[in-house]
N, C-alpha and C positions, 0 to 999 in steps of 0.2 A: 454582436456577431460572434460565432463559434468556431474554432479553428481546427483540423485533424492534421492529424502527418503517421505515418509508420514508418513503426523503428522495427528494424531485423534483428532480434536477441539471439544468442545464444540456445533459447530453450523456445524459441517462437517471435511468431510477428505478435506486437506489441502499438496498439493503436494510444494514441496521444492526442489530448484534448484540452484546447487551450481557448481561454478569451481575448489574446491577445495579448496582456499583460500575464497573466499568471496560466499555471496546468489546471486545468479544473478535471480533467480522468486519463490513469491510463491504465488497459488491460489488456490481457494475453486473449486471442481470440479464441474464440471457442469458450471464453470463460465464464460463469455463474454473472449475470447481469452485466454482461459485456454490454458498454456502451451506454449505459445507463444514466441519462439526463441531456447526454448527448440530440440533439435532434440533427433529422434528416438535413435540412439544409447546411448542414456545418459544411465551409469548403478546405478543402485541401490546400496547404498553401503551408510555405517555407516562412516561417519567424522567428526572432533571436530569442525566443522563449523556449522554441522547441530546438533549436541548437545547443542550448544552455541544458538539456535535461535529455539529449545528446550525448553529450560530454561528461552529462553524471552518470549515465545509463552506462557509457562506454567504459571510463573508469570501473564503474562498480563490477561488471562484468569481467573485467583486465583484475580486478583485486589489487587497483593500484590504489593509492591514499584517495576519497573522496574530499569533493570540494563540498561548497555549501549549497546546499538544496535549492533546486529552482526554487524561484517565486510560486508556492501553491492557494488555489481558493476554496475550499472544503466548503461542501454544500452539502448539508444532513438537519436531520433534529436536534437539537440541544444534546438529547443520551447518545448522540452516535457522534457528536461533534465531544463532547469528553471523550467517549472510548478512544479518539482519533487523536485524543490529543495525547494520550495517554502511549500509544504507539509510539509515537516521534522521540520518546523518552527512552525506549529500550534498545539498549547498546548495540552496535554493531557486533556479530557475531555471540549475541548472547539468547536466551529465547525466557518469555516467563508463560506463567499459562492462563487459563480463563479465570479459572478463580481468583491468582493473585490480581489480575484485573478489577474484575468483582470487588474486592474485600480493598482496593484501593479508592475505589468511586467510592466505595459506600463510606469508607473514610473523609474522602473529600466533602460527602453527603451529612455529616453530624452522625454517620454509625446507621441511616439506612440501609438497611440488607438491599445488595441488588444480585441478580442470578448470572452466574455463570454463562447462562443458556441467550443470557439477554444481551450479556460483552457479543456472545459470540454470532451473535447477528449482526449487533452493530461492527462487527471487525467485518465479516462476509459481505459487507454493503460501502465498505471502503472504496473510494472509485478510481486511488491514486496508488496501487500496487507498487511494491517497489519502495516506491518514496517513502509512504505511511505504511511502514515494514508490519503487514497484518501476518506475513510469514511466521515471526518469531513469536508467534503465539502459537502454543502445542496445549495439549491435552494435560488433567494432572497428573497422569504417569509418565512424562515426557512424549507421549504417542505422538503421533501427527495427524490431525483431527483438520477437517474443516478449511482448503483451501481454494476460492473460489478459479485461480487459473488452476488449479489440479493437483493430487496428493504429489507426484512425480515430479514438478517446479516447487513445488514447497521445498521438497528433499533437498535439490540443486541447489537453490538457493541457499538454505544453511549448511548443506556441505561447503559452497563456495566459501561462505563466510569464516567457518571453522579453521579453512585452509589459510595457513602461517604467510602473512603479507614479508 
């Protein structure tokens, strides 16, 4: 069974998807594959899973210390389930770009070249916003490239971060 709840952000409503035990998606409405795996029967309904990511949500919004990351269950391909993993890795308040992506899988890979173009799908198909910080990935002149809730929350979002806790 598939659970929803919405959270009131800062920069938008923010639907949350969970199975119960863990988030399996959350996105800014309006956004690039809002909702995606989500089905129609999911019911709405109060769990201590979605209190817990709550609480991170709210934290991370306030810029007060984060706790530890809800329970999440990442459901993609094998190349989007690295790119995903590769995320979780990149610092609070720091950003790297697609390529050093890129040139890290294909590390991981024995020195397989992978593309840039190919990280940056699999970040765009991310379905747990926020959490799996697909934000901190910009363009390789720093630009800001490619945010499936919007160039405008991407910006927020790392100015937030940038701002001295």
């Amino acid at each position: 069974m598939l659970y929803k709840f919405t959270y009131h952000s800062p920069i938008g409503t923010m639907l949350l998807a969970a199975d119960g035990v863990a988030l399996t998606g959350a996105w800014f409405e309006g956004a690039t594959h809002f909702g995606a795996g989500l089905s129609e029967s999911a019911t709405k309904q109060e769990l201590e899973i979605f209190s817990t990511a709550v609480a991170w949500l709210d934290a991370y919004f306030m810029n007060h210390p984060l706790t530890q990351l809800p329970p999440m269950k990442l459901v993609g391909t094998d190349f989007q389930l690295s790119v995903w993993q590769l995320l979780q890795r990149i610092p609070f308040g720091k950003t790297v770009t697609y390529g050093q992506l890129a040139k890290e899988l294909a590390a991981q890979n024995g020195g397989r070249k992978v593309s840039a173009q190919a990280v940056g799908n699999a970040v765009g198909r991310n379905r747990l916003t926020i959490f799996l910080p697909c934000h901190r990935v910009v363009g390789a002149n720093g630009d800001l490239k490619g945010y499936a809730g919007g160039l405008a929350r991407k910006e927020f979002l790392l100015c937030l971060e940038s701002s001295e806790k």
